[in-house]
Structures are given as C-alpha cells and as structure tokens.
N, C-alpha and C positions, 0 to 999 in steps of 0.2 A: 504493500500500500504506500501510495506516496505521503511524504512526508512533510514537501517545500510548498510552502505558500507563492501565493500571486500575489507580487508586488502591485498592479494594476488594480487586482479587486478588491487589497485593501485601499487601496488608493482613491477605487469610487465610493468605499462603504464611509469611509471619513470625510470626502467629499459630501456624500449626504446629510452626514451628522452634521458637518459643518454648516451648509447654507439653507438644513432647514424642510428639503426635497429633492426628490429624484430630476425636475425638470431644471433646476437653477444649478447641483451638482453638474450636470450634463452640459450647463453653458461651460464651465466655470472647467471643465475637462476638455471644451473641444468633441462632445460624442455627440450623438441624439440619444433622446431620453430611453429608448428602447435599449439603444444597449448597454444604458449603464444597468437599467433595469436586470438586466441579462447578467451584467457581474453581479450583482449583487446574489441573483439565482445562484449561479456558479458557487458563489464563496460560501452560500449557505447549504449548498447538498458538498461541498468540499469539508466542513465543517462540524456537519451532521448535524446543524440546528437555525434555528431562526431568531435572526439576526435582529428584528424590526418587527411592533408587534401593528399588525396592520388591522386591530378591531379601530384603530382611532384614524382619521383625516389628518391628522399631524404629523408630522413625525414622531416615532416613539419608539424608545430602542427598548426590547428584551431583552432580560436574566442575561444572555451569552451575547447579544453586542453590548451590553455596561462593561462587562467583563473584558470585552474584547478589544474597545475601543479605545483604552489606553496603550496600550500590547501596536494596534494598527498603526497609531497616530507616531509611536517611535519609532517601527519599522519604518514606514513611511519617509519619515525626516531623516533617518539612517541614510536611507535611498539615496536620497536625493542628495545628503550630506559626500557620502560616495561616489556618486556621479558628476559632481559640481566638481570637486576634489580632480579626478582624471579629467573630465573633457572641459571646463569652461575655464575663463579667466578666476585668475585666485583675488578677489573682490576684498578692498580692507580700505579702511580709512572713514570719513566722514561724509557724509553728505546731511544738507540743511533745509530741511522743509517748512514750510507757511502753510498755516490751517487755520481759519476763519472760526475762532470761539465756538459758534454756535454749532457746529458740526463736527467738532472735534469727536464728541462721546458716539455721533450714529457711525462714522465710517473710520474713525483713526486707530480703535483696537486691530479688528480685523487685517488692516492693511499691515500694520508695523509688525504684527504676531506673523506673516507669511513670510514678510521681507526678514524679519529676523532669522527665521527659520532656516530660510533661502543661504545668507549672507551673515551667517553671525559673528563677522570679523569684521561688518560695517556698524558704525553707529548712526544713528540716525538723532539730531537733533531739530526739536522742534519748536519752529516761532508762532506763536499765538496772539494773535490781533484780530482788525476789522482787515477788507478786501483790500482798500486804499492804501492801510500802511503795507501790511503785503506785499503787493504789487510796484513800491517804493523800494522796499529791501530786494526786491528780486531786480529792479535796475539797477541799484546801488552794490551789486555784489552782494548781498548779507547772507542773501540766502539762494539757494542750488535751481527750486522752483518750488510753487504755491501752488494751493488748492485755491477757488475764491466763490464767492457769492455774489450775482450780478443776475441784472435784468438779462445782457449779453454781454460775451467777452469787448472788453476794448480796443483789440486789436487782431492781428489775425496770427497771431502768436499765441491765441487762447484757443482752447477746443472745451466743447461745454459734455459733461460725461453723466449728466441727467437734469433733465428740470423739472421742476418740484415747485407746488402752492406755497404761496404766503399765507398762514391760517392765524388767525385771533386764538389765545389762550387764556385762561382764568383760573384764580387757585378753586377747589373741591367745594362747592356751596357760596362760594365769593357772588355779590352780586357789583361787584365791580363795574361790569359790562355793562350795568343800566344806568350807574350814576350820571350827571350831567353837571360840572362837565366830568370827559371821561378820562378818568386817571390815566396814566401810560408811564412804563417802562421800558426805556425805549435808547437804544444804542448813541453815542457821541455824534456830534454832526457830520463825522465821517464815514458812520454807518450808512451801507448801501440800502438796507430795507428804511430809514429812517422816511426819506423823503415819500418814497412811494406812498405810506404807511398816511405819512401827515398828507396828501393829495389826495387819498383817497378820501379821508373824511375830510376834509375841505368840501368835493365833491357832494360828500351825502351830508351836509349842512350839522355836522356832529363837532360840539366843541369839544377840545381835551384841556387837560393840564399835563406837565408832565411830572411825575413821583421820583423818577428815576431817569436820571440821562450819563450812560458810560458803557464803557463797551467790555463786558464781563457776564458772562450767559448765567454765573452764579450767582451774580448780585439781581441779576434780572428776575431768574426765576424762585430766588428767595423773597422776591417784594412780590409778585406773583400769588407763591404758595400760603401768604401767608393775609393776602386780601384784600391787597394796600390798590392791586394798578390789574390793569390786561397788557399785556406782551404778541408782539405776534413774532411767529418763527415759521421755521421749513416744515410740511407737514411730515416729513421724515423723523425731523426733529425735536420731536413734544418728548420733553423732559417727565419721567414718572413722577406722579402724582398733579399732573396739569391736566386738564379737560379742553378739549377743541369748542369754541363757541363756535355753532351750530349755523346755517345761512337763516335769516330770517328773526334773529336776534337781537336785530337793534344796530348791526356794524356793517360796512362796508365789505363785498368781494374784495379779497386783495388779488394782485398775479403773480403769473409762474416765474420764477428765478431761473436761471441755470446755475450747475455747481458747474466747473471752470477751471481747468490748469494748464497752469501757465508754465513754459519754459524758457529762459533767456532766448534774446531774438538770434543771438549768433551758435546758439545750440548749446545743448547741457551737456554737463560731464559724463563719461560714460556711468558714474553713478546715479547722478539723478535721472539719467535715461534710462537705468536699469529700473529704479526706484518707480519712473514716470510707468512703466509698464506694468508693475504691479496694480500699482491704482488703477489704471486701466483697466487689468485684468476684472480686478475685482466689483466694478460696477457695471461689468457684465456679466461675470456671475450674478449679483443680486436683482439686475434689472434687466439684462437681454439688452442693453444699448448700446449701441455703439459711438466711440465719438465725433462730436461732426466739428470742425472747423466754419468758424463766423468770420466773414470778411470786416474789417474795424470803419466803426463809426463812428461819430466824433464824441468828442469825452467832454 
C-alpha cells in the first residue's frame, strides 16, 4: 500500500480551509472548481476518511481534517520552502508597503501570512496612513508600493484590484443616524472618502457636525461603538460589533471606491514586484477579479 502523500491534494484541501470554499480555492490554484473538487475526493478515499463535513453550506472541517490540517499546512510550506530553495531567486532583505488604515485588518493578514511563508528571509514593513500621504511616500522613495482607496486610481500607474461600496455604520442600538445634526466620525481633510461623504449629504439636505476628525480606523470606530457619531467605511470593511445602516434610513447612497496599487512609475524592485503579485494573487482568490488598469485623470 502506498505510503506518500500528494503534495497537490494537500495543497487544495488547505487551499479550501483557507479561502472558505471549493470555488474561491480553485481561483486562488489556477484549476476549475471540478477539479479541485476531485482532489479533495482523491485525498479522502487516499486517506480513508472524510475530510469536510458536508451536512453544512459552509465550510466545515471533520474529526480527521482538524487533525489533519495542521500536518497539511506544514507539508505544504515544507514544499514550497524546498522548491523556492533549488529553483527561484534566494529573496532576503526589505521591502516597504503603504496600507490605507481602514483596510488594513480585511486584506493585510492574509497577504503578509502567504508572503511570509513564501519569503521568510524578507521583511516586510508596513506604512499606515490615508491614500494621499501614501501615494506621497511612494514618490518620495519611503516606501517600495501602496495599497490605496480612491474613487479611481490617479494615474495610470495605478490598477484598481476591486471596488467596493461606501456604506454608513453605527454602534449596536446607537440612534446616532437620526440625530440632527448628524454627528460624524470622519477621516482628516486628507481623507479620500471624506469629501464624497460630506457631498453626499450636502446633496440630501442633511446637516452634520463632526465628533471626530483624524485618520485612525481605531479612534473612528471607538467613537462609533460607543454612540457618540456614524462613520462610513468599505462594505468589506465593517469592523465587528458595527451594524450597516440600512438604505432608507435617513442617509444618503454613498459610491463605489476602488482598492488600488500602486507601483513607482519607473518600476519596483524585484521585491515589491514579487510582493505586488501576491496581493494580486490574493484578490483573486477572494473575489474572481482581475486587475484593470485606469488611464489618469486629473487630480
């Protein structure tokens, strides 16, 4: 009886644990969703048990993949750890990324947990701001290349890798959203949602104050949670324990954003091009998009 495991079908059964399903594993592999399906069969009559308990619509691992999945996720990184090793460039040193506060906590684990995996003789340092300072540090050399938040990239050095609503938030019972005027928490004048934000209710004849003006997702969503103001953010990005105020509530539609990265106009380092492909990668595992490049409009 054989003995030696499939590098590949542990590679799609962690694949699934990781992004949650078989269709978003499959982007994030490069297969169609059939045949990851298909490993997954494989590994479990290889096995002699099942892996994934499939009474739920969720993902949900059984007894022998909880067991299993720790066991997968090191072979795995072994793998790869081995095959970087012989065949690719030996990757070491620094590279400097920008990430827009509010997005930090939806997409910044995941990405740095693959890339480290990948590269862990790189370090990865990261700058936390709004869009504008960002996009400042990356022409001034500070930083390698940025993630940002914008209506549209500003130039065509940007490629936008999902857009996503601007949605109204509230803390759990707050009646916030009816006062008048309407409190807000609400990013420094540098902030890109600011302005839209204040146009919109312009628009729908709604006054505010503001509670809160700085650009800190913590400070935001602590004045938030606690009853004071509404905040709006990326509908990706509703911070636990925030509630989405609802259309027909009293508030203006806001619009769609794009998320955005940028790299120096005369081209990144081969780390942050290795780095720029990860992210890449990764918001097409979670989303099926791919990036498109915006020609620049004026700023």
């Amino acid at each position: 009886m054989a003995r030696d495991l499939d590098i590949s079908l542990l590679r799609a059964f962690a694949a699934v644990v990781e992004t949650g399903s078989v269709t978003a594993a499959a982007r994030l592999l490069n297969r169609t969703q059939a045949a990851v399906s298909q490993q997954i069969k494989r590994l479990e009559e290889q096995l002699g048990s099942e892996l994934f308990d499939r009474s739920h619509k969720r993902v949900s691992l059984a007894p022998a993949g909880e067991r299993l999945l720790a066991h997968a996720t090191r072979l795995v990184a072994l793998n790869d750890e081995t095959w970087g090793l012989m065949t690719t460039p030996h990757y070491q040193g620094e590279v400097r990324l920008g990430v827009p506060c509010d997005i930090v906590p939806t997409y910044g684990p995941a990405i740095l947990r693959r890339f480290g995996a990948a590269w862990p003789e790189v370090r990865v340092s990261l700058s936390i701001g709004d869009s504008a300072e960002l996009l400042a540090e990356l022409e001034h050399g500070e930083i390698d290349l940025t993630l940002t938040t914008e209506l549209q990239p500003i130039s065509r050095h940007g490629e936008t890798l999902r857009r996503d609503r601007l949605v109204w938030v509230t803390g759990p019972g707050s009646d916030a959203h009816r006062r008048n005027p309407l409190p807000l928490a609400i990013g420094a004048t540098t902030c890109r949602f600011r302005p839209v934000v204040l146009e919109a209710l312009r628009r729908a004849g709604r006054d505010w104050r503001f509670v809160l003006e700085v650009t800190s997702q913590e400070a935001a969503n602590a004045t938030v949670l606690a009853g004071l103001a509404v905040n709006a953010t990326l509908s990706a990005s509703v911070a636990p324990g925030l509630e989405v105020i609802g259309h027909g509530q009293g508030l203006p539609d806001l619009e769609e954003f794009g998320i955005n990265l940028y790299l120096p106009p005369t081209g990144g380092s081969e780390l942050a091009n290795e780095l720029a492909r990860h992210i890449r990668a990764d918001f097409a595992a979670r989303y099926g998009e791919q990036p498109s490049r915006v020609e620049a409009r004026a700023a």
